[in-house]
Predicted model as a PDB file, atoms N, CA, C, CB and O in Angstrom, pLDDT in the B-factor column:
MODEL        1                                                                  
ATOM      1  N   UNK A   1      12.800  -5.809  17.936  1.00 84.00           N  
ATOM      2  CA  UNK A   1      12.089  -5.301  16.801  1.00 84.00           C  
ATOM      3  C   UNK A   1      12.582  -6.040  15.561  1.00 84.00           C  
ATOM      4  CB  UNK A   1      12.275  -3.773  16.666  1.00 84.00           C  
ATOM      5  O   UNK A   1      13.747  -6.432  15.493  1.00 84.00           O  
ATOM      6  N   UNK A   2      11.696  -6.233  14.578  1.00 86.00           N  
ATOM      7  CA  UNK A   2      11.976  -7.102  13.387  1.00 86.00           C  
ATOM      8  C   UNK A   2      11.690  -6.196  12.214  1.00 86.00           C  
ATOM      9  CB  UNK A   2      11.067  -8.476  13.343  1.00 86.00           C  
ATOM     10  O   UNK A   2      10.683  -5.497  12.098  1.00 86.00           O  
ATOM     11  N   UNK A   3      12.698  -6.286  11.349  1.00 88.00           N  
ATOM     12  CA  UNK A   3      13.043  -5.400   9.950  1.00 88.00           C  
ATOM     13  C   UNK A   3      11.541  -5.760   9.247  1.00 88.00           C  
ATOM     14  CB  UNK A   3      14.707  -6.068   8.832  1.00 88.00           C  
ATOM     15  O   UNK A   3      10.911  -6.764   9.578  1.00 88.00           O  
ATOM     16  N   UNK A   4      11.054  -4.785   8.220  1.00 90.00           N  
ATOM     17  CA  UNK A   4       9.888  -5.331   7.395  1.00 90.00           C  
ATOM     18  C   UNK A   4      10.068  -6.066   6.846  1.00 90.00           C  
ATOM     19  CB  UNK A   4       9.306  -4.783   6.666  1.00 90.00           C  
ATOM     20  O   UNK A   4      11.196  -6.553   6.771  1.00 90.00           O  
ATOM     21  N   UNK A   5       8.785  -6.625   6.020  1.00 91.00           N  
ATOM     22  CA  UNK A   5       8.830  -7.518   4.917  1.00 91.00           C  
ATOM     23  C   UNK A   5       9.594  -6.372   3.786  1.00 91.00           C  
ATOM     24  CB  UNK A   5       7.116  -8.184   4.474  1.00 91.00           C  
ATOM     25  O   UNK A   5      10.775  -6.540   3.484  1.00 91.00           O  
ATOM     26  N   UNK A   6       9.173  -5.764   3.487  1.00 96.00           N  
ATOM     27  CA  UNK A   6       9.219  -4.999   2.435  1.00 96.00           C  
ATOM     28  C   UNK A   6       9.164  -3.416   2.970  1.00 96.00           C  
ATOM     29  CB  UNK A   6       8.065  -5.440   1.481  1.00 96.00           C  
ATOM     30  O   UNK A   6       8.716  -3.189   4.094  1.00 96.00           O  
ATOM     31  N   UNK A   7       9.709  -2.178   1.993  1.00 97.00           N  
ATOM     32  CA  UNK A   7       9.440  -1.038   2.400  1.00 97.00           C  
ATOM     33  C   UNK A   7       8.563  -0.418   1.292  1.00 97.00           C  
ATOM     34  CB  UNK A   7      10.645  -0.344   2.745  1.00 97.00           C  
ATOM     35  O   UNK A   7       8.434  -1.222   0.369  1.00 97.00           O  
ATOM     36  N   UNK A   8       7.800   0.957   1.042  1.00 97.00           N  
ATOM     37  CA  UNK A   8       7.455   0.956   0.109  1.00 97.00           C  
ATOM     38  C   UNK A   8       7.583   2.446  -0.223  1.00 97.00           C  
ATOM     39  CB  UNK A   8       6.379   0.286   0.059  1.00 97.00           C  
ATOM     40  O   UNK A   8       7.679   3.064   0.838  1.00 97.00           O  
ATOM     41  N   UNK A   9       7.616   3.138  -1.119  1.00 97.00           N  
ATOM     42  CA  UNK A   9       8.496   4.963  -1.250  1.00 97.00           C  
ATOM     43  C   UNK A   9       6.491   5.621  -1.954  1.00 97.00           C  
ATOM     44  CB  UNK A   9      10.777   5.129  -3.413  1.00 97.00           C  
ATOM     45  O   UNK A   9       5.604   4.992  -2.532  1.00 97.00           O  
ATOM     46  N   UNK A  10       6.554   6.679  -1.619  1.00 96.00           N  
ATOM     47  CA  UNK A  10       5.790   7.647  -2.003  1.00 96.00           C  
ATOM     48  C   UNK A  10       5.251   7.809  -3.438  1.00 96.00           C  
ATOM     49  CB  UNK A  10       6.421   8.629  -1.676  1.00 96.00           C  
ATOM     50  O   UNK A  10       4.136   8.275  -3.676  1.00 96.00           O  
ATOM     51  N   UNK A  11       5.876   7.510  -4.113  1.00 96.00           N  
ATOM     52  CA  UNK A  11       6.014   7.032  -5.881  1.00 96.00           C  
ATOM     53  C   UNK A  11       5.669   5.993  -6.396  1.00 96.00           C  
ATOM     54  CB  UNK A  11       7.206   6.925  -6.426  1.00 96.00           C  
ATOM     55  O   UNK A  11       5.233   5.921  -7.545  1.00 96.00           O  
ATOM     56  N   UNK A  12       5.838   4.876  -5.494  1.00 96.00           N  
ATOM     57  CA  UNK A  12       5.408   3.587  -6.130  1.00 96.00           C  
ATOM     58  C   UNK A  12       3.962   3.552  -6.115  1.00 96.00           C  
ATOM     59  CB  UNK A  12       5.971   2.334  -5.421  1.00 96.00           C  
ATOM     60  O   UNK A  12       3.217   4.109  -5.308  1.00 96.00           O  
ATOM     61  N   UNK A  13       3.649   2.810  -7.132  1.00 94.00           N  
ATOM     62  CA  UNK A  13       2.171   2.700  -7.318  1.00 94.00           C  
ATOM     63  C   UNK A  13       1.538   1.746  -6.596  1.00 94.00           C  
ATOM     64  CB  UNK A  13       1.823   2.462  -8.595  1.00 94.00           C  
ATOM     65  O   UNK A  13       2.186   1.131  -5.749  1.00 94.00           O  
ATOM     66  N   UNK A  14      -0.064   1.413  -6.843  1.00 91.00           N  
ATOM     67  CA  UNK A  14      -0.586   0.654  -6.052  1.00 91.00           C  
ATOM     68  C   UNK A  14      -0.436  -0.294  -6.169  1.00 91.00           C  
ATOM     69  CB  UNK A  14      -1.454   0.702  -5.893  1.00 91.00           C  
ATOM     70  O   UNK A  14      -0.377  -0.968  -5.141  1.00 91.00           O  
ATOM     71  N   UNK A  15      -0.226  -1.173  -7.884  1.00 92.00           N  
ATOM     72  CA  UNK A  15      -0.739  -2.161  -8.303  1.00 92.00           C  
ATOM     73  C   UNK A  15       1.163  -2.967  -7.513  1.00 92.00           C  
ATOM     74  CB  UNK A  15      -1.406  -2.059 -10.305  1.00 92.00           C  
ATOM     75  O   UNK A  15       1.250  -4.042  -6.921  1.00 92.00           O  
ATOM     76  N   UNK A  16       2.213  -2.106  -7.774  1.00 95.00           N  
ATOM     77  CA  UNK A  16       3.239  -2.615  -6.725  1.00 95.00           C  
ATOM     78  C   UNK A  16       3.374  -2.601  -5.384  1.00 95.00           C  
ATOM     79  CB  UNK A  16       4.155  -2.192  -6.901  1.00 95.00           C  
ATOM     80  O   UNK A  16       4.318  -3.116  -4.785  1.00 95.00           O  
ATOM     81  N   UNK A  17       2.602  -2.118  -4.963  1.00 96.00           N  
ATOM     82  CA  UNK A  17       2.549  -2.372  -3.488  1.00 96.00           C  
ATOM     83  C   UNK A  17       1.450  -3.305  -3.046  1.00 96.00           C  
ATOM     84  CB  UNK A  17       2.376  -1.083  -2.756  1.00 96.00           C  
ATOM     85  O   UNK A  17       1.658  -3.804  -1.940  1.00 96.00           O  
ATOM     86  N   UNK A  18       0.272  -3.681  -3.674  1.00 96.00           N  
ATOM     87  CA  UNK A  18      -0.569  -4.688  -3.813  1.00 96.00           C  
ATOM     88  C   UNK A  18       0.020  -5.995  -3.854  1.00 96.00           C  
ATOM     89  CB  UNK A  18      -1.284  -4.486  -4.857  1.00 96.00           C  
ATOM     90  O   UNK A  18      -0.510  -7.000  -3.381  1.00 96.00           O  
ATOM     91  N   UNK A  19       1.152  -5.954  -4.443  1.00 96.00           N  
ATOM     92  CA  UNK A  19       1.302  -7.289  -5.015  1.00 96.00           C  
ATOM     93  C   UNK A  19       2.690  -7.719  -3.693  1.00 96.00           C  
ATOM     94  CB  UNK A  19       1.810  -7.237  -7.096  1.00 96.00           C  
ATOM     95  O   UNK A  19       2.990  -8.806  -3.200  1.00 96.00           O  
ATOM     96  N   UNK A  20       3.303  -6.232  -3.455  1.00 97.00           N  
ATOM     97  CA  UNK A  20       4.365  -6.608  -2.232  1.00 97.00           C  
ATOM     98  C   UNK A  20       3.648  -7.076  -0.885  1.00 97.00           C  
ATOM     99  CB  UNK A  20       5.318  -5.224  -1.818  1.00 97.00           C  
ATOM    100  O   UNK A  20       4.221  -7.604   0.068  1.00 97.00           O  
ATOM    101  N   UNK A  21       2.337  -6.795  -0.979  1.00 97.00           N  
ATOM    102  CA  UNK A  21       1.550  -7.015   0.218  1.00 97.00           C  
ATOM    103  C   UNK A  21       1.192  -8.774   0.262  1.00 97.00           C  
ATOM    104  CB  UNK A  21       0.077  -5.960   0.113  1.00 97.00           C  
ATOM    105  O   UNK A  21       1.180  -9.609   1.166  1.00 97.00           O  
ATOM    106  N   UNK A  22       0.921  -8.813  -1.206  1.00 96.00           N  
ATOM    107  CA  UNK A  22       0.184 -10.366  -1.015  1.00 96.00           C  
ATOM    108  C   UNK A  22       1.423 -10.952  -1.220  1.00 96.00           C  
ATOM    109  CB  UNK A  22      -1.155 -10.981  -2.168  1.00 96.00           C  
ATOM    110  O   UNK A  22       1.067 -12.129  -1.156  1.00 96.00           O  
ATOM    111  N   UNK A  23       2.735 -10.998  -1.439  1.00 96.00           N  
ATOM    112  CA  UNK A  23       3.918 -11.862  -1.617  1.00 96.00           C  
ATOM    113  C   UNK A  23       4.278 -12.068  -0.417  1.00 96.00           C  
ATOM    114  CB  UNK A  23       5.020 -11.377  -2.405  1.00 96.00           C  
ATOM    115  O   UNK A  23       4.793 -13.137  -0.090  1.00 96.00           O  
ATOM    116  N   UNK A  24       4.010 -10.820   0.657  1.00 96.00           N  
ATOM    117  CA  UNK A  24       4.589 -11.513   2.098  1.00 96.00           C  
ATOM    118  C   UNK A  24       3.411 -11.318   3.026  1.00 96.00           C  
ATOM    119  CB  UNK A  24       6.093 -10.709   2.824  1.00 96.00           C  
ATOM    120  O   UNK A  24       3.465 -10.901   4.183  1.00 96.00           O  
ATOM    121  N   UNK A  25       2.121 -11.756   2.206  1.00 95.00           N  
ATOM    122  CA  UNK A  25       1.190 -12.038   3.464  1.00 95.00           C  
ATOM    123  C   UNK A  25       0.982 -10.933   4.437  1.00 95.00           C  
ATOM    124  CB  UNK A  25       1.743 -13.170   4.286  1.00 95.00           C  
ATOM    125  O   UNK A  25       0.380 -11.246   5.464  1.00 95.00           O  
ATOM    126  N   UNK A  26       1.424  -9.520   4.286  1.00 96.00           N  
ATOM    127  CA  UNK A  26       1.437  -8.354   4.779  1.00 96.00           C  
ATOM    128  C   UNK A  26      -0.151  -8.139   4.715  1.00 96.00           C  
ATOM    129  CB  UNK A  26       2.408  -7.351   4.013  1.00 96.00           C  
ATOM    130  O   UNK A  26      -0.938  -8.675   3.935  1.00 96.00           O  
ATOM    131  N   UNK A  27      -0.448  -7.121   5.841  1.00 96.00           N  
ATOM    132  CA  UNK A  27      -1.670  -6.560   5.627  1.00 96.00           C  
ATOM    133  C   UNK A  27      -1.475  -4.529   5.459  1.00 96.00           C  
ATOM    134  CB  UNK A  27      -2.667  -7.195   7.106  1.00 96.00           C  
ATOM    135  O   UNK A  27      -2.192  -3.617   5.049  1.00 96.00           O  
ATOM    136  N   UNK A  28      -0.034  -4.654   6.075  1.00 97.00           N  
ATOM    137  CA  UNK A  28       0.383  -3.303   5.878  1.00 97.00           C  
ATOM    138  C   UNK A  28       1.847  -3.457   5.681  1.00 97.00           C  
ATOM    139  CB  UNK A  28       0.002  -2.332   7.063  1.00 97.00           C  
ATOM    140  O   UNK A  28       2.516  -4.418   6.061  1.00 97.00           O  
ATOM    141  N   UNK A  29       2.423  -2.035   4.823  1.00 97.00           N  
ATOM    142  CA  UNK A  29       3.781  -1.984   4.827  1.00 97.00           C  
ATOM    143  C   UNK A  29       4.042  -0.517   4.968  1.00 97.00           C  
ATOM    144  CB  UNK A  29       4.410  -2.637   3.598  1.00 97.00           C  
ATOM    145  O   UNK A  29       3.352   0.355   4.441  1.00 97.00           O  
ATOM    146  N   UNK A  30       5.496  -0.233   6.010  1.00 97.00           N  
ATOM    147  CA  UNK A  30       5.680   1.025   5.953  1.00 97.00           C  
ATOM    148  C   UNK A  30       6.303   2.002   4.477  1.00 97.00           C  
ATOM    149  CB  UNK A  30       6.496   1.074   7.071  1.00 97.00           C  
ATOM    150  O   UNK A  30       6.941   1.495   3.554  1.00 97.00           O  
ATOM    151  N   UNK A  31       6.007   3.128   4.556  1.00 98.00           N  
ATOM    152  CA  UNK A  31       6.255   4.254   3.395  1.00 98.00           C  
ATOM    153  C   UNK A  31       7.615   4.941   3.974  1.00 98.00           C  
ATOM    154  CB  UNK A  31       4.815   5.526   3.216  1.00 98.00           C  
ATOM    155  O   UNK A  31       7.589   5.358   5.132  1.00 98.00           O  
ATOM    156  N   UNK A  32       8.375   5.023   3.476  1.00 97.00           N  
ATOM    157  CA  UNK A  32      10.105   5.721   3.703  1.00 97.00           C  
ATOM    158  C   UNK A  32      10.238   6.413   2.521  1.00 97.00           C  
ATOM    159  CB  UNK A  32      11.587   4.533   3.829  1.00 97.00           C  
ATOM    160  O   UNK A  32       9.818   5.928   1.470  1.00 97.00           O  
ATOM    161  N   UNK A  33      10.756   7.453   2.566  1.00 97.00           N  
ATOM    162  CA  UNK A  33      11.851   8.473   1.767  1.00 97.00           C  
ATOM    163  C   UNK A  33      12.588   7.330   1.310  1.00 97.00           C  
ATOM    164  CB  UNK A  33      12.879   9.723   2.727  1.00 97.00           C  
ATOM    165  O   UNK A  33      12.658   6.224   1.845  1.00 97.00           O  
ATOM    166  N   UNK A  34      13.382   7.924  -0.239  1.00 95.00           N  
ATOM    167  CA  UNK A  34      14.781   7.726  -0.042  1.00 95.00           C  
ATOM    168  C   UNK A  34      15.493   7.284   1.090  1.00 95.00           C  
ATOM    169  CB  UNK A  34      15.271   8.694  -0.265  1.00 95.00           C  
ATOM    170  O   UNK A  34      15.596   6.171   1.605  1.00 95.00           O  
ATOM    171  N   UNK A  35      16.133   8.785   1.470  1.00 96.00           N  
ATOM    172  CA  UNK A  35      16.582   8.739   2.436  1.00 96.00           C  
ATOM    173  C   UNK A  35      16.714   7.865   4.032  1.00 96.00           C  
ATOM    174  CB  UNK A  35      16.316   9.527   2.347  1.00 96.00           C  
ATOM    175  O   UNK A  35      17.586   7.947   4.897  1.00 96.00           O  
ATOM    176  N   UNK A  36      15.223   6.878   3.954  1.00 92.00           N  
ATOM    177  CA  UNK A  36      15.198   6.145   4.791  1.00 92.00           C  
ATOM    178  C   UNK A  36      13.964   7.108   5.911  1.00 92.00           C  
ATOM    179  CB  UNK A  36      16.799   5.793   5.201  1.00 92.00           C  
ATOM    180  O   UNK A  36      13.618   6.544   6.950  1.00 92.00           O  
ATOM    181  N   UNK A  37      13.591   8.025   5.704  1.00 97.00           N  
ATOM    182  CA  UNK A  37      12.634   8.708   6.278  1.00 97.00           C  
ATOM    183  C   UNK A  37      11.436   7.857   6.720  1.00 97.00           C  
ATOM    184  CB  UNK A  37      12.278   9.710   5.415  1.00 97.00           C  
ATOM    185  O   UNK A  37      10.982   7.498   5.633  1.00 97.00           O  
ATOM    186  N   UNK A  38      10.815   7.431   7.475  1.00 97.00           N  
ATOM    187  CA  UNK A  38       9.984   7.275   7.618  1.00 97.00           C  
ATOM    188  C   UNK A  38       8.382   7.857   7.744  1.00 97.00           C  
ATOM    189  CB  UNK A  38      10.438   6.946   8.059  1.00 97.00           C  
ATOM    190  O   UNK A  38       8.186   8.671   8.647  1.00 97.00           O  
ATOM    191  N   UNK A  39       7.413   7.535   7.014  1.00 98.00           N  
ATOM    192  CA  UNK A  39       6.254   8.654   6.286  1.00 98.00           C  
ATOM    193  C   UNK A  39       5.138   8.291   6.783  1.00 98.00           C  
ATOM    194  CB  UNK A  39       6.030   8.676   4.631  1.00 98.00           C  
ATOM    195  O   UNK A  39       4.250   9.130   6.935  1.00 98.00           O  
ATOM    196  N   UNK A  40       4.886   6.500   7.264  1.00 98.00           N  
ATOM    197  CA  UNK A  40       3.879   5.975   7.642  1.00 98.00           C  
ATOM    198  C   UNK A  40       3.958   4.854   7.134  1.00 98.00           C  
ATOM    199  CB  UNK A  40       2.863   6.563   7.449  1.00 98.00           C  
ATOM    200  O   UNK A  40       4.927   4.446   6.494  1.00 98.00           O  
ATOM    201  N   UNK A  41       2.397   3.914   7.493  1.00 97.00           N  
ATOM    202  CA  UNK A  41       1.806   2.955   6.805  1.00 97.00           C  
ATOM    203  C   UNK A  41       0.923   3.074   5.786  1.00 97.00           C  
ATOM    204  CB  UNK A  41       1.330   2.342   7.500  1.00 97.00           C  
ATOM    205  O   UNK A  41       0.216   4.081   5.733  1.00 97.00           O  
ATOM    206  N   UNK A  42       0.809   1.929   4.685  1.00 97.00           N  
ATOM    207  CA  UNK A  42      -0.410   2.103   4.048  1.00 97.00           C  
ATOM    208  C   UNK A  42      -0.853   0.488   4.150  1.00 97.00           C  
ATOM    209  CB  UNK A  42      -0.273   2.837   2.438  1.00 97.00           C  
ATOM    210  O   UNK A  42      -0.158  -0.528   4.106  1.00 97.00           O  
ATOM    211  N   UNK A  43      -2.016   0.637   4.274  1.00 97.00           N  
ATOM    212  CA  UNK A  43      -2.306  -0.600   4.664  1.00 97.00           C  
ATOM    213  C   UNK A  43      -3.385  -1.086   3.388  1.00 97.00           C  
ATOM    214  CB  UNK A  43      -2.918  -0.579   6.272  1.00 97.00           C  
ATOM    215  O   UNK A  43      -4.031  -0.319   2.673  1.00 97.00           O  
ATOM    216  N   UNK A  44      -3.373  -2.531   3.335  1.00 97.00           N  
ATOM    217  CA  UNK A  44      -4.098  -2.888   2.322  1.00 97.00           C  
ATOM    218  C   UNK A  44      -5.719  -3.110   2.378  1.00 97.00           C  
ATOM    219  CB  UNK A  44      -3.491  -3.951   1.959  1.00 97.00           C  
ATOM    220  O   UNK A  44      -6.281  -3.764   1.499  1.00 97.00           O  
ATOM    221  N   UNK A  45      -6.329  -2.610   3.310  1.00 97.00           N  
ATOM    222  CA  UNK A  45      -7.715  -2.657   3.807  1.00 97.00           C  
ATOM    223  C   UNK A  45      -8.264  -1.080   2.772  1.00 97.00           C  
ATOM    224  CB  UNK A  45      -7.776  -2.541   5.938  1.00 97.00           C  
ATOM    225  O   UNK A  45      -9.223  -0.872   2.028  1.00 97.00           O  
ATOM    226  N   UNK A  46      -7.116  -0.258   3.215  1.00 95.00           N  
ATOM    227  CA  UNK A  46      -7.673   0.918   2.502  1.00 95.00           C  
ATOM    228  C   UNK A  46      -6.787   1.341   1.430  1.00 95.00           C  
ATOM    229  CB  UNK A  46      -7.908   2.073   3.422  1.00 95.00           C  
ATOM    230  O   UNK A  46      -6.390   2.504   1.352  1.00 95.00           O  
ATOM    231  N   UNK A  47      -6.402   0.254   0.435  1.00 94.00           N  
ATOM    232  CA  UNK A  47      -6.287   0.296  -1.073  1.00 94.00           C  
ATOM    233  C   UNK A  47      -7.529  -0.278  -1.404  1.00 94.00           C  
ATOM    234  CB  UNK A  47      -5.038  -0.482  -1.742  1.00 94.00           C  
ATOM    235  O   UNK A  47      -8.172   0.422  -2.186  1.00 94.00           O  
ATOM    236  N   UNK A  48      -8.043  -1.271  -1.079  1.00 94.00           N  
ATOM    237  CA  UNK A  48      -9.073  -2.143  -1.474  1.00 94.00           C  
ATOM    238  C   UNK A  48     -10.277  -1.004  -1.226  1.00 94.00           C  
ATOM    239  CB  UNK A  48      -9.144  -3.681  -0.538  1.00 94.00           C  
ATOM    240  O   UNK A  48     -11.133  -0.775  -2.081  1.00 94.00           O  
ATOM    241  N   UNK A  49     -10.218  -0.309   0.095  1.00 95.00           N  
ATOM    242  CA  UNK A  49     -11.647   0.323  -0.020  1.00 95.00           C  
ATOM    243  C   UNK A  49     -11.996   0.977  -0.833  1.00 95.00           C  
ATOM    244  CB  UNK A  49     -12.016   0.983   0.770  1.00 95.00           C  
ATOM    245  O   UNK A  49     -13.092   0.993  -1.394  1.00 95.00           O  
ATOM    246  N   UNK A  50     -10.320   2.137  -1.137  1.00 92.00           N  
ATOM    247  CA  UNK A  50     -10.567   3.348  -2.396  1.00 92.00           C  
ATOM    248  C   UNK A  50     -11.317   2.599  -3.470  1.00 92.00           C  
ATOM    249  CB  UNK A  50      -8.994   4.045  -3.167  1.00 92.00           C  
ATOM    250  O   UNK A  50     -12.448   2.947  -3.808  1.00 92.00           O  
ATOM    251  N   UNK A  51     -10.393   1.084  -4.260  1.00 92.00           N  
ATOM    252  CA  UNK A  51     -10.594   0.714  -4.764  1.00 92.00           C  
ATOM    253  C   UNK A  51     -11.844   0.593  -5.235  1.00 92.00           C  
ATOM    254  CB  UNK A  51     -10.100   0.257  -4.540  1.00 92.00           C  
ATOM    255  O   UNK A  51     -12.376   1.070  -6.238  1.00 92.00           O  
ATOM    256  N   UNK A  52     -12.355  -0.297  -4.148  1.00 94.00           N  
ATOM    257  CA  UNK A  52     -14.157  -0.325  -3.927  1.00 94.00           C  
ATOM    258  C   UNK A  52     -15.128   0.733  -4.244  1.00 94.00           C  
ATOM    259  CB  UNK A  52     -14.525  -0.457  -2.503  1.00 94.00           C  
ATOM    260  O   UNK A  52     -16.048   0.572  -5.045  1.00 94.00           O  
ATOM    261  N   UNK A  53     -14.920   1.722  -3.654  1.00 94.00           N  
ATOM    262  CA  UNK A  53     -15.402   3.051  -3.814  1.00 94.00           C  
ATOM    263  C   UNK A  53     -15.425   3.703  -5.339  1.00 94.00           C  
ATOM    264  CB  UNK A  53     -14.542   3.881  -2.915  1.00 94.00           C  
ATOM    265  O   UNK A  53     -16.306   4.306  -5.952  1.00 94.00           O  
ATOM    266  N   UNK A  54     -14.149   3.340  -5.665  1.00 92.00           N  
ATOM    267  CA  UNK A  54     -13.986   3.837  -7.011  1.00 92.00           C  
ATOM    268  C   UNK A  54     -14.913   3.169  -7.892  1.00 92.00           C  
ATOM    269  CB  UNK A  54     -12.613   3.670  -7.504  1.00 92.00           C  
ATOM    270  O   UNK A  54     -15.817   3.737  -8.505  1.00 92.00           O  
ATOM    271  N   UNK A  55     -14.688   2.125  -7.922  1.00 93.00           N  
ATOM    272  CA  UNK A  55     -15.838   1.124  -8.529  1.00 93.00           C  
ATOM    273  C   UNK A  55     -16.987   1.043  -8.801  1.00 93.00           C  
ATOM    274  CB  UNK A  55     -16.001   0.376  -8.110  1.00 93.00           C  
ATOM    275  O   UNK A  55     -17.590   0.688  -9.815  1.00 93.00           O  
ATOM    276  N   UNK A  56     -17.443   1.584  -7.307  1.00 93.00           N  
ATOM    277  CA  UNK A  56     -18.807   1.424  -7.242  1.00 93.00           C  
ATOM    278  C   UNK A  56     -19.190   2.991  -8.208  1.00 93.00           C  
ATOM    279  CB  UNK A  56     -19.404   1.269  -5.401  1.00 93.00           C  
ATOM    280  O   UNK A  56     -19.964   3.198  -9.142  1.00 93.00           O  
ATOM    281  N   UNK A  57     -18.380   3.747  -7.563  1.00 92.00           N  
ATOM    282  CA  UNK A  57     -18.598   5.533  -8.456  1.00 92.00           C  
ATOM    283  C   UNK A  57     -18.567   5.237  -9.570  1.00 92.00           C  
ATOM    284  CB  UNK A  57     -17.424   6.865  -8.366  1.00 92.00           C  
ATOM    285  O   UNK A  57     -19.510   5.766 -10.158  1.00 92.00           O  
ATOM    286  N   UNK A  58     -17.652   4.347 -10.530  1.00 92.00           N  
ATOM    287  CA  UNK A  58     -17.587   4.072 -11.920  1.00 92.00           C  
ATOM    288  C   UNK A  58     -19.051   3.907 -12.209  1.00 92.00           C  
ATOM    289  CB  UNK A  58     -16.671   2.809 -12.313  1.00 92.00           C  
ATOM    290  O   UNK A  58     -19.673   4.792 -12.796  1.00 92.00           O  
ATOM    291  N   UNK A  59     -19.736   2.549 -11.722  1.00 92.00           N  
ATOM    292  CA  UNK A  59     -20.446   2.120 -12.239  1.00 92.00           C  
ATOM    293  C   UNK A  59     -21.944   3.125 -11.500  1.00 92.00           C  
ATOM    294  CB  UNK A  59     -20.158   0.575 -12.143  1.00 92.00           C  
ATOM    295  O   UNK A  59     -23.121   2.777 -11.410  1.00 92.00           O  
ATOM    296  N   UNK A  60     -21.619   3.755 -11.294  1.00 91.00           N  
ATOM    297  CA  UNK A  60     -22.677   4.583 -10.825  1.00 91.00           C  
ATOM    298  C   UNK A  60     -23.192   5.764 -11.975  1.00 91.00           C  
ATOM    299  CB  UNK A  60     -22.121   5.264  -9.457  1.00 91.00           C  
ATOM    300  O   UNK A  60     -24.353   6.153 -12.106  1.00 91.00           O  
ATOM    301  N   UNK A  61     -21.950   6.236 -12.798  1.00 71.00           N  
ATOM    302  CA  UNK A  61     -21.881   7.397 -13.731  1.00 71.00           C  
ATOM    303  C   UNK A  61     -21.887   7.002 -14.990  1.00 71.00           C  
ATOM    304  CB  UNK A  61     -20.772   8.216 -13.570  1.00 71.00           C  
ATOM    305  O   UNK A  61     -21.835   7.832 -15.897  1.00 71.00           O  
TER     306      UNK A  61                                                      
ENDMDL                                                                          
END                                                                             
């Protein structure tokens, strides 16, 4: 098993985890506690979609 690129905590925002994604070519990075907990993935397919979505709702209203 191989350590991540990067980890990413519950708090951090998108626009930093966006950018930890495209620095190591990641398409996902796992979410940890502090503590080292492990919480999941967030993957960058579905930042971009919210994203998208949001967008499109903006320009819809």
């Amino acid at each position: 098993m191989t350590p991540p690129l990067a980890i990413v905590g519950p708090a951090d925002d998108l626009e930093h985890t966006l950018a930890l994604l495209d620095r190591h070519g990641a398409y996902a990075l796992p979410v940890c506690e502090e503590d080292g907990r492990y919480l999941g993935f967030i993957l960058k397919s579905a930042i971009l979609a919210r994203y998208r979505r949001q967008l499109i709702q903006d320009s819809q209203g």
